[in-house]
N, C-alpha and C positions, 0 to 999 in steps of 0.2 A: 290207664290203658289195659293192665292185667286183668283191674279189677272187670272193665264189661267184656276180657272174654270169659274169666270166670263165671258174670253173670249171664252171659250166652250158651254157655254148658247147663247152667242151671238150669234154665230157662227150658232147654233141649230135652233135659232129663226131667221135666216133669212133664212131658209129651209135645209140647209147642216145635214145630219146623217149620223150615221154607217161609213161604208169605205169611204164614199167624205170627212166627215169631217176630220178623218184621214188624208188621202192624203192630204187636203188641208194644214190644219196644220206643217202636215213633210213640205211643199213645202214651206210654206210661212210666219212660224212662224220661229222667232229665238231670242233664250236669251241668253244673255253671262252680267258676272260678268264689275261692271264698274272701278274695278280696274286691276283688272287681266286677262281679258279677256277671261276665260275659258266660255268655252260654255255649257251649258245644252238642250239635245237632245229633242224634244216633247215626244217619247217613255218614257225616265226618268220623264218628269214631271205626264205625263198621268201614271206612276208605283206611283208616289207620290200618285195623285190624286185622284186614287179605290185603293189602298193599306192601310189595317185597323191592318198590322203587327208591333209588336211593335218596334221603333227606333231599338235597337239592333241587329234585324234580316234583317235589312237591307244595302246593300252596304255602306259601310263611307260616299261616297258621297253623296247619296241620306239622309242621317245619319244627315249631315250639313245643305242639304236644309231643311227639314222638322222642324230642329232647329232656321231656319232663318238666319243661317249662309251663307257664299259665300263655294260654292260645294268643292271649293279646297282646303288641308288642308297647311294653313299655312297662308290664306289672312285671312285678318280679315275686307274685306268690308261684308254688309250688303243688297249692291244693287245690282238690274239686271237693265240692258236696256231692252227691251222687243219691238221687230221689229214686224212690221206686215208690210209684202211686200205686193204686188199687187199682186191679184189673177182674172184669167178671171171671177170666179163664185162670188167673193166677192168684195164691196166696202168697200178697209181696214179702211177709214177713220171712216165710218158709224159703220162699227162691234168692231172697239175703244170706239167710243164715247161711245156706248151700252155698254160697257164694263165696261168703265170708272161709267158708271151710276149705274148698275148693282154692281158692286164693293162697289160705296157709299152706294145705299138702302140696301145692305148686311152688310156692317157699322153699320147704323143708326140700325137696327132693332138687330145688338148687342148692341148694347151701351143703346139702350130705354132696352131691357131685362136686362143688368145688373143694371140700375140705378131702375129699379124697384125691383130687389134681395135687394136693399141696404136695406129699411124699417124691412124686413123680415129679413137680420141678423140681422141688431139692434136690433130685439125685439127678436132673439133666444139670444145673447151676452149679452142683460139686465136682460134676464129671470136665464141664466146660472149662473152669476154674484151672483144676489139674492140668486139661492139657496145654491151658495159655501161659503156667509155670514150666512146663515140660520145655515148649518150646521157646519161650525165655531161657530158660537154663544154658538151652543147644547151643541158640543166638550170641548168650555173652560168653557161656566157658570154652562150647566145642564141643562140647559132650553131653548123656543125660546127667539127672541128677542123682547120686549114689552108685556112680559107677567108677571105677578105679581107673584115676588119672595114669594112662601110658606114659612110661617111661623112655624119656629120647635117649637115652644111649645104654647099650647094654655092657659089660664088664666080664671079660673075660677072666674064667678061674686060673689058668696057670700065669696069667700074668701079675696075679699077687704074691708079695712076700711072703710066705710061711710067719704063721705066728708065734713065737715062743711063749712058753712057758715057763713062767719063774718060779 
């Protein structure tokens, strides 16, 4: 699914829109499953691709791609092949490679954003942590933790005996 919008930028960026890119696509795009060899149409992947409805409300098929599954129910591959024919408007190799490229930098700039979430849970799951010790602590002692246990009775000075000295 990244991969044809990646190839849809490609596509965009070597001047194709609107209906050409369309057309082009139906003519010279084709994905099928690489075990089973069921096909997926470019109208289905482009309904995946601007569709923001949730899994459920969509065809089974379309149900499976979006899960990453293979479209058919009952294969359990995980891959497509993914054809890019020759087009008079397009040079397929060139709008792969673009594609290919396009694909990784949209990679790399998740993988940089999630490795930077990682600091920020830590320091929500450390903070979390503390306070469900905090209030544990309240729960069983009565009090925080590292605070000096009040003393229940106090002691008056004149009513101790003088100390000697030996």
């Amino acid at each position: 699914m990244r991969y044809y919008g990646s190839l849809a930028r490609a596509l965009l960026e070597s001047g194709l829109s609107g209906a050409r890119l369309n057309e082009t696509l139906s003519q010279c795009l084709r994905v099928e499953c690489i075990q089973c060899h069921i096909q997926v149409s470019v109208e289905e992947l482009q309904q995946l691709a601007v569709s923001d409805t949730p899994s459920g409300e969509l065809h089974p098929k379309l149900q499976r791609l979006r899960l990453g599954y293979c479209a058919r129910q009952g294969c359990d591959s995980y891959f497509y092949e993914v054809h890019l024919e020759n087009h008079p408007e397009v040079d397929s190799e060139v709008v792969a490679r673009k594609a290919d490229d396009l694909l990784a930098a949209s990679k790399a700039r998740a993988d940089q954003e999630r490795e930077q979430r990682k600091p920020r849970r830590l320091a929500i799951y450390t903070g979390l942590g503390l306070v469900i010790l905090i209030a544990l602590a309240w729960l069983v002692h009565g009090r925080l933790p590292f605070t000096a246990k009040p003393h229940k009775y106090e002691i008056d000075p004149a009513s101790m005996a003088p100390v000697s000295k030996h």
